[in-house]
C-alpha positions in Angstrom: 27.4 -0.8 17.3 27.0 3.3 17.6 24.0 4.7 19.3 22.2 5.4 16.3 22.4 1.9 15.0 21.2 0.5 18.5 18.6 3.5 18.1 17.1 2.2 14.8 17.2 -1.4 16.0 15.7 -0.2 18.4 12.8 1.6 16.0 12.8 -1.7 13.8 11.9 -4.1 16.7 9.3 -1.5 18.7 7.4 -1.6 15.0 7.4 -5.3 14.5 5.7 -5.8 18.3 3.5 -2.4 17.9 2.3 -4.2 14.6 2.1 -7.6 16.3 -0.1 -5.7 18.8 -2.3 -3.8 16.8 -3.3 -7.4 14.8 -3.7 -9.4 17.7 -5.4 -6.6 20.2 -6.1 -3.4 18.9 -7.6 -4.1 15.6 -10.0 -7.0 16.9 -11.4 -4.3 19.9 -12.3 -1.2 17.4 -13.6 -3.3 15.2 -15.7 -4.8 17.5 -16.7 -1.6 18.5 -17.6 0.4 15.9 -18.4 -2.2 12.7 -21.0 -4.5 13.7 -20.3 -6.0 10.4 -16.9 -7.4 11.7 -18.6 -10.0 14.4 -20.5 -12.1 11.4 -17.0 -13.0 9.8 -15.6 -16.2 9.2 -12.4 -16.9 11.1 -10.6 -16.4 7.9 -11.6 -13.0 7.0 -11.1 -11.7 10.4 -7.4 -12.5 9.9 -7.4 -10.7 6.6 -9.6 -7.8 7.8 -7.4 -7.3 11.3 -4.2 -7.7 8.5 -5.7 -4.9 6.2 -6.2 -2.9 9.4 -2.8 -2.9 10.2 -1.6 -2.1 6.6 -3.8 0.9 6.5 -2.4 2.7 9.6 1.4 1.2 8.8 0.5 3.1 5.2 -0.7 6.0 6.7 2.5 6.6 8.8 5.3 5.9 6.9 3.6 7.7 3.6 3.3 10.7 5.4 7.2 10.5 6.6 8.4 9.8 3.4 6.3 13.6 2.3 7.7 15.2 4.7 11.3 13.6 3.9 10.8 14.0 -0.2 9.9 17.7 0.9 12.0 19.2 3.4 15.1 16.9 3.6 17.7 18.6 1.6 20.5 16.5 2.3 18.8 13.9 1.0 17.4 15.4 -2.4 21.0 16.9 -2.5 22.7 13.6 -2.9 20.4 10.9 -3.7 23.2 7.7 -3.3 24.9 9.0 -0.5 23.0 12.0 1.6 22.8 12.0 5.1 20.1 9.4 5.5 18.8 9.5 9.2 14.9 10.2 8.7 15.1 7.7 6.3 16.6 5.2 8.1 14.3 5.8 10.8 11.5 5.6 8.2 12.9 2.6 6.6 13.2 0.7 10.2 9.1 1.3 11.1 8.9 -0.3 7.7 11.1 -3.0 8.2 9.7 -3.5 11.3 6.1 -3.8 9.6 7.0 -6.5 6.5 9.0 -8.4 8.8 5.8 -8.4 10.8 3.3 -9.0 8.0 5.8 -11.9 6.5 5.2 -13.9 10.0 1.6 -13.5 9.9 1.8 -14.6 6.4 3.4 -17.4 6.8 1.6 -18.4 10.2 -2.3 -17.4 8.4 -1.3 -19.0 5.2 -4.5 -20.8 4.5 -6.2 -17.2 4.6 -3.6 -14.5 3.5 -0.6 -16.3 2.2 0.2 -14.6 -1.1 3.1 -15.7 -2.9 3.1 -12.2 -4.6 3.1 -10.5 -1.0 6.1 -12.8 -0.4 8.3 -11.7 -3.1 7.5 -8.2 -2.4 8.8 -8.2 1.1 11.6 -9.9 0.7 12.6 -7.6 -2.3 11.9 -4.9 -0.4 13.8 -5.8 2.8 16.7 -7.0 0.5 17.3 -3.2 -0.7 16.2 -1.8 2.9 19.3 -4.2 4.3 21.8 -1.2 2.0 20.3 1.5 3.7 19.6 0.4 7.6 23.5 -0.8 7.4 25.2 1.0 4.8 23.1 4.3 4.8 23.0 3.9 0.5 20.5 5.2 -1.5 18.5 7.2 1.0 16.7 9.1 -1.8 15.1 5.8 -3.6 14.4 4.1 -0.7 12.2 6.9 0.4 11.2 7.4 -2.8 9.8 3.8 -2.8 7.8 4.4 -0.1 5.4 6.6 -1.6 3.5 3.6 -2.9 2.0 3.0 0.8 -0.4 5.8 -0.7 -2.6 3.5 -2.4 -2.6 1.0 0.3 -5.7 2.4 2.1 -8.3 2.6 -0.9 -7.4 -1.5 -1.7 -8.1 -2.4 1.6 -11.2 -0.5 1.9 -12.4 -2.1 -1.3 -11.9 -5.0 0.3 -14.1 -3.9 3.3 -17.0 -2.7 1.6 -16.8 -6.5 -0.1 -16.9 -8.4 2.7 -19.0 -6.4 4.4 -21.8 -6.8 1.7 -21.6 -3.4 0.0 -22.9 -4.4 -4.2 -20.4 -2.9 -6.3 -22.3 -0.8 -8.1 -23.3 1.1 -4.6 -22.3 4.7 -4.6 -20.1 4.5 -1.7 -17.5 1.0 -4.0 -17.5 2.7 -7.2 -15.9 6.3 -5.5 -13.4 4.0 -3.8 -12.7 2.3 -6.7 -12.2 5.0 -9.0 -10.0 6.6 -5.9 -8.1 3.5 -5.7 -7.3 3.3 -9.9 -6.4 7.3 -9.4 -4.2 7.0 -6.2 -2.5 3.8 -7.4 -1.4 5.3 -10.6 -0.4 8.3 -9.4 1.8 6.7 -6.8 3.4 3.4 -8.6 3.0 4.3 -11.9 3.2 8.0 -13.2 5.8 8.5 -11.3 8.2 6.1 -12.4 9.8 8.3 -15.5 10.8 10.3 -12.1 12.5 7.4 -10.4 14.1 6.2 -13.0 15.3 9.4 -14.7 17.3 9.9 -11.1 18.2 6.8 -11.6 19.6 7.1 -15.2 21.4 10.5 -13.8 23.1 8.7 -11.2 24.1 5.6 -13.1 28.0 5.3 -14.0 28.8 8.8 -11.6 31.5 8.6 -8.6 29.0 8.2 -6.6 27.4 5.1 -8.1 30.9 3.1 -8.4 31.3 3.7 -4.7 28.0 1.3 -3.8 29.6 -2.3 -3.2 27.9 -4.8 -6.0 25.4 -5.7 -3.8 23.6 -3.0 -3.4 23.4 -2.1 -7.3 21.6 -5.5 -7.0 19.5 -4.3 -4.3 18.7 -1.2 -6.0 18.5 -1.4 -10.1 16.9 -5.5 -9.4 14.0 -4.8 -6.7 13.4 -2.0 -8.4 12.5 -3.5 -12.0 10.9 -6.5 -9.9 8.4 -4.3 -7.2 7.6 -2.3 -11.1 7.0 -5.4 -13.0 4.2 -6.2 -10.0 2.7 -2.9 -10.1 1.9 -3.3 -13.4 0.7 -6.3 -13.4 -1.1 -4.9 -10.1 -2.2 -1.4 -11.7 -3.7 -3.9 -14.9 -6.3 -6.1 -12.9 -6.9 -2.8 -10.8 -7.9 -0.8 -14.0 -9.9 -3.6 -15.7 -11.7 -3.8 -12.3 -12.2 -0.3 -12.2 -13.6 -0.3 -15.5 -15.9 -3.0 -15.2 -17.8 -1.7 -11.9 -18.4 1.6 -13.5 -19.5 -0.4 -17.0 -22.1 -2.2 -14.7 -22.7 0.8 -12.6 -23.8 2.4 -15.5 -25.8 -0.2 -17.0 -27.9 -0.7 -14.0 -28.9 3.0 -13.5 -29.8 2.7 -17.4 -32.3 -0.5 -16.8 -33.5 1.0 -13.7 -37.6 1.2 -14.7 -39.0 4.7 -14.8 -41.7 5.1 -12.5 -44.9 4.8 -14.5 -47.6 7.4 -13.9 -51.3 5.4 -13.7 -53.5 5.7 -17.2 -56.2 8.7 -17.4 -59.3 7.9 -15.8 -62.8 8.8 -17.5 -65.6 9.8 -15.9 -63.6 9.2 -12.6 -63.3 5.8 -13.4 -61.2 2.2 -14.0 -62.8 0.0 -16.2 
């Protein structure tokens, strides 16, 4: 193994047991410390509060590498099947490091966050993330890809502000929500005709009969299964969406006018 393999297995396993720690330590402490809300949860929803915690900042970090990568790596955007793929690998390996994580907690907190959905994602994912960690394939869609950690933070808030009691017609749920819809959209969905037209561009070049069978596969397959879920995902989102700001809407209607009292004669009520 060459020094730059041993140094992304090195990445992969610091961010499964940096992940491991923030669920088990870190998360529990802050949010002891600065949500009071936090304290009054069931066993249950602590687990899926300190695994939302987690996703946020693992969504954070690896979105904002894959900008910086989609912007400024020209190798890369060069030659999307075969360009020199190092930030991504090393991008790809936190990742790796962070489903493999989230798969054990999964499986171990099944009875509060086991999600057969969640499953098939990450072992989709990891499937096509095996071509480029040991192959160095397709560095340009698997960065690509993780532009979808961008809507990670607004569903996990909304799940905060539910838990922690906020109606969903308050001001602070329905600008998340409509931020969430947005954002998911944006990143999953508008931007497949993108993905795809690479893709079609690619498809049947030199450069695409050089990738072994397997990861075609890995590539064209999780692709058009990790789509078929954010649609399905982007669907109950926008019906949500829609229904909050439906009731929103209907409740500032009903709310009564405040009535002014009736004239008085002669100074008085009778």
């Amino acid at each position: 193994m060459d020094t730059f393999s041993q140094l992304i297995l090195a990445i992969s396993v610091t961010s499964f047991l940096g992940f491991q720690w923030l669920f088990h330590r870190a998360s529990p402490w802050v949010s002891t410390c600065i949500s009071p809300g936090f304290l009054v949860l069931s066993d249950k929803q602590k687990v899926e509060w300190n695994s939302r915690i987690v996703s946020t900042l693992h969504a954070l970090l690896v979105g904002l590498f894959c900008l910086y990568i989609l912007f400024f790596d020209d190798f890369v955007n060069e030659d999307p099947v075969w360009g020199d793929p190092t930030l991504v690998k090393i991008n790809v390996a936190i990742t790796t490091g962070y489903l493999i994580s989230d798969l054990l907690l999964i499986f171990y907190y099944w009875k509060a966050i086991g999600d057969k959905f969640f499953v098939l994602h990450h072992l989709a994912a990891l499937y096509a993330y095996y071509y480029v960690l040991g192959q160095g394939t397709l560095p340009y869609f698997a960065n690509f890809r993780l532009l979808a950690e961008f809507s990670t933070p607004c569903v996990n808030q909304r799940w905060f502000f539910e838990v922690l009691g906020y109606p969903r017609t308050s001001r602070p749920n329905m600008a998340n929500g409509v931020a969430m819809a947005a954002v998911f959209f944006m990143v999953r969905i508008a931007v497949m005709p993108v993905y795809y037209g690479r893709m079609f561009v690619v498809y049947g070049t030199a450069a695409f009969y050089l990738l072994p069978w397997g990861g075609r596969v890995a590539w064209i397959g999780s692709s058009i299964c990790l789509d078929i879920m954010n649609i399905m995902w982007m669907h109950k989102i926008a019906r949500g969406c829609c229904r909050v700001l439906r009731a929103g809407h209907q409740s500032h209607a009903l709310k009564p006018q405040q009535q002014h009292p009736p004239p008085q004669e002669n100074g008085k009520i009778d």
